[in-house]
Structure formats: structure tokens, C-alpha cells
N, C-alpha and C positions, 0 to 999 in steps of 0.2 A: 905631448898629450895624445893617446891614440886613439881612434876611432873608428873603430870596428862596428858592424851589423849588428853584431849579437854580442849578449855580453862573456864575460869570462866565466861570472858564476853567476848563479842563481838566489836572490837574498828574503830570505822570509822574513816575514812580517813580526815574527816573535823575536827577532835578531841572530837565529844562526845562521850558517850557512851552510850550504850544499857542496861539497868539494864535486864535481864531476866523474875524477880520478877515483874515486870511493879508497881517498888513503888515512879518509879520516882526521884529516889534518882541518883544525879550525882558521879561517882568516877573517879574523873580527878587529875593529879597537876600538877601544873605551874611552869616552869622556870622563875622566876624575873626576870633574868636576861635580858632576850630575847624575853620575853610574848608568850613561843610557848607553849601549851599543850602538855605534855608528858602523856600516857597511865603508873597508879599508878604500882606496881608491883603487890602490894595484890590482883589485880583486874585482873591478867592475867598468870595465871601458868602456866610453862614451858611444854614443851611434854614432852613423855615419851618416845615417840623412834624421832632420828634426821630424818630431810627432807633430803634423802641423795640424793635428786636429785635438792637440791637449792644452788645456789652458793653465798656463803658472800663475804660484801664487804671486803673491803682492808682498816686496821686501821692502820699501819706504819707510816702514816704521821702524825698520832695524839699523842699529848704528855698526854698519857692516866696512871693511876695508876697500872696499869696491862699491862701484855705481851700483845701490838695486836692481836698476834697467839689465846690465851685466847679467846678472843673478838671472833674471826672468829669460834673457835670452838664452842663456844655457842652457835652462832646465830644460828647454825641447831637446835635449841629446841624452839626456840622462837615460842609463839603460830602462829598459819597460817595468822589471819590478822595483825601481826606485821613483819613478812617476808618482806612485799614488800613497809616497812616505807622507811621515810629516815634515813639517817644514823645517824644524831643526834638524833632521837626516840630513833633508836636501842642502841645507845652509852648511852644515857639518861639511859634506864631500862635496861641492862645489869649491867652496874658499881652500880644501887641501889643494885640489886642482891649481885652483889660481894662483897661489902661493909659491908652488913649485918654478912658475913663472914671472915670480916677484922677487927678488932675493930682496934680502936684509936691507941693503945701499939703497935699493928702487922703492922701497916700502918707506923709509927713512923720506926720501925724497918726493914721494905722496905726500905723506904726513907736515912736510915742511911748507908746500904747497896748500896744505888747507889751511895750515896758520896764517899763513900770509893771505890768503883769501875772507878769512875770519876776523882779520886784523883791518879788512879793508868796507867789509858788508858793517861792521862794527862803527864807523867811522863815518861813515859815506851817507848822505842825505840825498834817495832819489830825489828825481825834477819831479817824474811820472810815474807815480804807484802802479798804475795799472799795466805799464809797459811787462812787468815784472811776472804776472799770470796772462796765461796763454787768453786770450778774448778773441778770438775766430772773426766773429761778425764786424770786427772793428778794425783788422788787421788788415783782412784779405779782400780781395775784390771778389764781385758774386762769382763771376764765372769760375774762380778756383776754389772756390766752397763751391758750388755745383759739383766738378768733376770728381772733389773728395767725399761728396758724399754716394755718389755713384758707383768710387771704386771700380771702375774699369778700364781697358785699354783705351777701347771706343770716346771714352767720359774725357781718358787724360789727353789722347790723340786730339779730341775736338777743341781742347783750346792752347797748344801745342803744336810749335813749327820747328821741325829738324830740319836746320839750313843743311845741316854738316851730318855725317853720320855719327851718332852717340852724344852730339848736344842739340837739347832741347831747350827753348824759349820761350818765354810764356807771361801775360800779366799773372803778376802773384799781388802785390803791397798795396794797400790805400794808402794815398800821398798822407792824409793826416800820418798813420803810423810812420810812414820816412820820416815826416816833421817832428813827431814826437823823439823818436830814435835820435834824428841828430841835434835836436837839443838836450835829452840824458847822455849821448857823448861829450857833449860842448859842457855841461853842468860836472862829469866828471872829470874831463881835462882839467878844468879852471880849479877842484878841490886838490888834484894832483900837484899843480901849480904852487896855491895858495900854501899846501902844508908839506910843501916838498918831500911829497912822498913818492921813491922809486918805483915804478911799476916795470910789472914783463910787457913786452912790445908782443905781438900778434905771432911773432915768427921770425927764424934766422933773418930772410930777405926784407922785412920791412922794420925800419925806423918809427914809424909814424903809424896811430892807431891804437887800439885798447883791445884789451881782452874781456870780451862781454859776460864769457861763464867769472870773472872774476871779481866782477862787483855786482853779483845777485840774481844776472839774467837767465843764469845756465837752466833751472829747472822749466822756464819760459822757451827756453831755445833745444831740451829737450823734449817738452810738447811738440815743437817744431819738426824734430826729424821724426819723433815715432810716430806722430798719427796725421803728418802731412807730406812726407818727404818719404819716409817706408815705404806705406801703399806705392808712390809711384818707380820708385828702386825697383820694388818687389816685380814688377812688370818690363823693366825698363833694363835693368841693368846687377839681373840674377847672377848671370855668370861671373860678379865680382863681389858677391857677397847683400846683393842689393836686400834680399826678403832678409838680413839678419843684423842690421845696423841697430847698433845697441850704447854708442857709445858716439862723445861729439866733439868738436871743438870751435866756438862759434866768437867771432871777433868783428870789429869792422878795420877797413883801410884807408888811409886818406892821402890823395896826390894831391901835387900841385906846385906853383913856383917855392913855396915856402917849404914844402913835404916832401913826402916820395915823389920822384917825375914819374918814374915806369918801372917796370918791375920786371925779370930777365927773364930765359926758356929756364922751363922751372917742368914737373909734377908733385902734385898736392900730398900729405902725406894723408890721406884716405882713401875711403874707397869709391864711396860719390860725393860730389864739392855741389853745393847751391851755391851764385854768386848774384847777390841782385844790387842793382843802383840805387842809394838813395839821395842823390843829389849831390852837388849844388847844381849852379852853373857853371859850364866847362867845354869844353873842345879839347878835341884828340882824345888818349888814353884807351885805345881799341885792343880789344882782347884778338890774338893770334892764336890758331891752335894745328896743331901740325901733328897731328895721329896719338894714339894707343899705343904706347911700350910695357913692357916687362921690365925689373933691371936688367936682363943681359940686353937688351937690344933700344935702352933708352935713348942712347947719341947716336943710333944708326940715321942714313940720310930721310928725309918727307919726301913721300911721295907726291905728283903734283895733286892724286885726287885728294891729297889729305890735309891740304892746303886750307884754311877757312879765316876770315875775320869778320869780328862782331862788331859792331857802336851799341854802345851803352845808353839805356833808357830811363828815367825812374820808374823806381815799380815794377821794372821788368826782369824777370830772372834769367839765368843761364843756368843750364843742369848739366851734368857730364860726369864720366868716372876721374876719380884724382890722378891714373896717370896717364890722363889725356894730355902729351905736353900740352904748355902755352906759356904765355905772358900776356904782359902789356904794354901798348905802346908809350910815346911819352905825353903825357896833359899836356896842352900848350898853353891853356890859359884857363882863368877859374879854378874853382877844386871839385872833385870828384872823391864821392865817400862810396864804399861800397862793403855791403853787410856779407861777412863770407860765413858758413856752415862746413866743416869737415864733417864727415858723415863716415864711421867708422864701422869693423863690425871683425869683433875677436874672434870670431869663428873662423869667418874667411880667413884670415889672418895666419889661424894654427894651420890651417889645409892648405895655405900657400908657402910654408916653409916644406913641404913632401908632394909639393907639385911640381912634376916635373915638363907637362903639358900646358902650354898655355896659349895656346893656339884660338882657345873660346873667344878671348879677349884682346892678345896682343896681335896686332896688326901685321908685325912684322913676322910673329911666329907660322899665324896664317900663311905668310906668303910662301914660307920654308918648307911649310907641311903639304904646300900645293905643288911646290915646284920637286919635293922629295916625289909624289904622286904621279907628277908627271913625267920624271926620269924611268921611274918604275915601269909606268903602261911601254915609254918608250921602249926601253930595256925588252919587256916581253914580247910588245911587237917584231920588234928584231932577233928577239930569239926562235919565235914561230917561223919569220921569213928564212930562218936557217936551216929547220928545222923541214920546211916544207922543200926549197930548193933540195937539202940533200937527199929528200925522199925521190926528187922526180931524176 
């Protein structure tokens, strides 16, 4: 996908286009279906930094191959004369885009994915209706509805402790909602049980646990990241994509002598991970986090400052980018449930396949680019003291 400042051509409004080259050569293509010109993709490459002062439409209503939210995030890249199409243009050359990054097999494997999820929303009797749509005032404690309606550093700082650099800590849940949450897990365990039906587990390393976008919660858990978890990315944690999370994957986990014990040096496959407790009773199970990698430099040694562990609170969250290693320790006793959000963002995503910098964020690249810095000044200084000796 490229992404370029400006675009390739230039697309009018009546559907032709402007070759630059003045060779006359048209680059249009047609929908059959509907005889409307759509503006080709080849012939119009994306920005490079989003219009963050344009507001996209609203895809919800459309029965599209991709998340709506997707859609809405892109459309800030869209070159300037395709901004203010209409929405079918925009729908038109967006899904060519994403398709090119979807092949057949992965598309196949969407699609199979939402049968099986349809199979299960079809089937499944919530405990808690209301867990289902986002309800703010019911969920969250005041202080974190304060800070998000404020929207600032200042708002998210004040109720906000970074033990560690790059995680933040913070009351997020009211205990009712942990209580409701872990009896709609406990309610859909027991149907899973009762009608032996197979379900996907949360992820390669956990056994144990559900996947919450799969039986009904995901449009609730995508309120979640975009109008409570964005805002503070956007602030917090840019350099990885934080202002452009468009996309989720939100589950819970559960230790304990009967479950997962601990869970190994891992990074998340996202770009920022919410991790909050909701219970039960428990000992041990502490989160370790041992620095920021890239892949090339993910098994490189921790540094001692990068050294951190957490104890787990209900209600209380952890914020961090997902490849801030870590783990978990082992529960020793009780069980420990914990509600996780991947928090993704396609954009990042394309610009970190042709990034070859990544010093903004990984810890160790930092140190490369510091101590590259500092062979250099050496280097000069000692070339000047040569330079000056042989003059005298």
C-alpha cells in the first residue's frame, strides 16, 4: 500500500481524470454493475499523514467484508479529491485496497469465522443484556469518566500512575460490572459445557478463557477502545499507532490450580493491550515486564532499568504497547480472571512493514542509535585533535 503526500492524479468530480503527463491516457474503472466510475486505486495513493480535521462517514449500515470502524479509519488517508466523494467511491476504493491484502484463503477464513460466531450469537442466551451495549455510567468509575470527558494529558495524568515507563495504571471498572462480566463468562462456559460445543480459546498460549468478541460482546468492546482507550493511545502511545486503533480483539483469562497457572515472556499481538482484573480471590499471578522490542531485537537481554512488576487489583487496569514484553507469574491459590483488549491499528501496521527506524519506540533501537551517536561525536573529536596537532 503506498503512501505518499500527494496524490498520483488528480479525480474529478464528473469521473474523469487528469493524467498529469498530458498523454491523454484515461485511468478510470467501472462498476458493471451500476455504470458509476470509480477512481482506479493505482491511480490515487493514500497520504501519508491523516486529515485529522475530516470527519468520515458512518459504514454500519453496510454489509461490508471488513469491520466499518476499518473503513472510517482509513478514510483520513484518502487522497484530498476523494475526501469529499460519495460514499460508494469511497467504499468502492477502499475494499480494493484491502483486498489486495486479503487474498482468497484469508477472506475464506473471515467468512468462516463469522459463521462460526453466528452459529454461536444464534444459540447463546445472555445472563446480562445490558453488558452487551456500551453504558459508561455503569461500567466505569467517576474518576475515569471525568478524565475521558476532559480528553487531555493533564485529565488522563491525574488519575494515572506510570510505575514503569510506557505502563499506566489506573481505576477503570465498577465491581458490579466485574460481577456482571464474570457471571456472563460463568453463564457462557456452562452453555459451552452443557451443548458441547467447541469454541476458539483467547489465543496460542492460553488454554483457559473465552473469546468475548464471539458470543455478542465485540460491538460493546469496540465502544471500548474507540471512545475510551483511543483518546488515551492518542496521547500516550502515537508513536505506535496509538491515534489510529481501528480494530480489536478483546477476551478474558482465567488462572488457577484448575486453569492456566502463568503465562510465559510473551509480546501481545497489538499495538496497545488494556489489561484489567476482574477477580476472584487469589494470590500471586503478577505481571513482569521487561522493556519495548521490535522483532529484530525481541530476545535481546533487560535492562535492569526496564525491570518492573505489577500485583493485580480488581478494577484496576494496566495500559501498555503490546510489545512491551511480559508475562505472568504463577497464581498460587484462588482464581484470577482478567479482561484483556488488543487494541490494533491497520495503518500502523502498513507503515511498519517499510519501517526501517524504530528507535521512536523500541528500547533497544534507542540504545543503537545513541551509542551509533556517540562513536560518531567520538570519531570527530579525534579527528579535530588530529587535525589540530598536525597544524601546530
Amino acid at each position: 500500500m503506498s503512501q505518499d503526500g500527494a496524490t498520483a492524479m488528480d479525480w474529478k468530480k464528473d469521473g474523469q481524470s487528469t493524467n498529469p503527463t498530458g498523454n491523454g491516457i484515461g485511468n478510470c474503472s467501472r462498476n458493471g454493475s451500476n455504470g458509476v466510475v470509480y477512481p482506479p486505486y493505482s491511480s490515487h495513493r493514500l497520504r501519508l499523514n491523516p486529515s485529522v480535521d475530516h470527519k468520515p462517514d458512518n459504514y454500519d449500515d453496510l454489509q461490508l467484508d471488513f469491520s466499518p470502524l476499518l473503513f472510517s479509519s482509513l478514510e483520513r488517508y484518502l487522497p484530498p479529491a476523494l475526501l469529499n466523494s460519495s460514499r460508494d467511491q469511497k467504499v468502492h476504493y477502499m475494499r480494493e485496497i484491502l483486498l489486495r491484502y486479503f487474498p482468497e484463503g484469508e477472506r475464506t477464513r473471515v467468512q468462516k469465522h463469522r459463521e462460526y460466531r453466528q452459529k454461536i450469537i444464534s444459540n447463546y442466551q445472555p445472563l446480562h443484556r445490558e453488558l452487551y451495549t456500551m453504558h459508561a455510567q455503569n461500567f466505569f468509575v467517576p474518576s475515569f469518566l471525568k478524565a475521558i470527558s476532559e480528553n487531555s494529558e493533564e485529565s488522563f495524568r491525574n488519575i494515572m500512575c506510570e510505575p514503569s515507563p510506557g505502563v499506566f495504571t489506573f481505576e477503570m471498572l465498577q465491581p458490579r460490572f466485574c460481577e456482571m462480566l464474570l457471571a456472563e463468562v460463568e453463564n457462557f462456559e456452562r452453555w459451552v459445557r452443557e451443548t458441547k460445543f467447541r469454541i476458539m480459546r483467547p489465543n496460542t498460549m492460553n488454554r483457559f478463557g473465552a473469546v468475548l468478541d464471539d458470543f455478542g460482546l465485540d460491538a460493546m468492546l469496540e465502544k471500548l477502545m474507540e471512545d475510551f482507550i483511543r483518546p488515551i493511545s492518542r496521547v500516550f502511545f502515537t508513536e505506535v499507532g496509538g491515534s489510529t486503533l481501528d480494530s480489536h480483539h478483546g477476551f478474558v483469562v482465567e488462572y488457577g490450580m484448575d486453569r492456566d497457572v502463568d503465562l510465559g515472556f510473551h509480546v501481545d499481538d497489538s499495538e496497545v493491550t488494556l489489561n484489567v482484573c476482574l477477580g476472584k480471590q487469589f494470590s500471586g499471578g503478577e505481571l513482569f515486564f521487561r522493556g519495548v522490542r521490535c522483532e529484530k531485537h525481541v530476545n535481546v537481554e533487560t535492562q535492569p532499568e526496564e525491570i518492573f512488576d505489577y500485583t493485580h487489583a480488581m478494577g484496576r487496569a494496566v495500559l501498555h504497547r503490546g510489545r512491551h514484553r511480559h508475562g505472568a507469574r504463577a497464581t498460587t491459590s484462588g482464581q484470577r480472571i482478567n479482561l484483556l483488549l488488543w487494541c490494533r491499528s491497520s495503518v500502523f501496521r502498513e507503515i511498519r512493514k517499510h519501517q526501517k527506524d524504530t528507535s521512536s519506540w523500541c528500547a533497544e533501537c534507542q540504545r543503537n542509535k545513541k551509542e551509533r551517536q556517540r562513536q560518531a561525536i567520538a570519531a570527530t573529536k579525534l579527528e579535530l585533535l588530529k587535525r589540530g596537532a598536525t597544524a601546530i
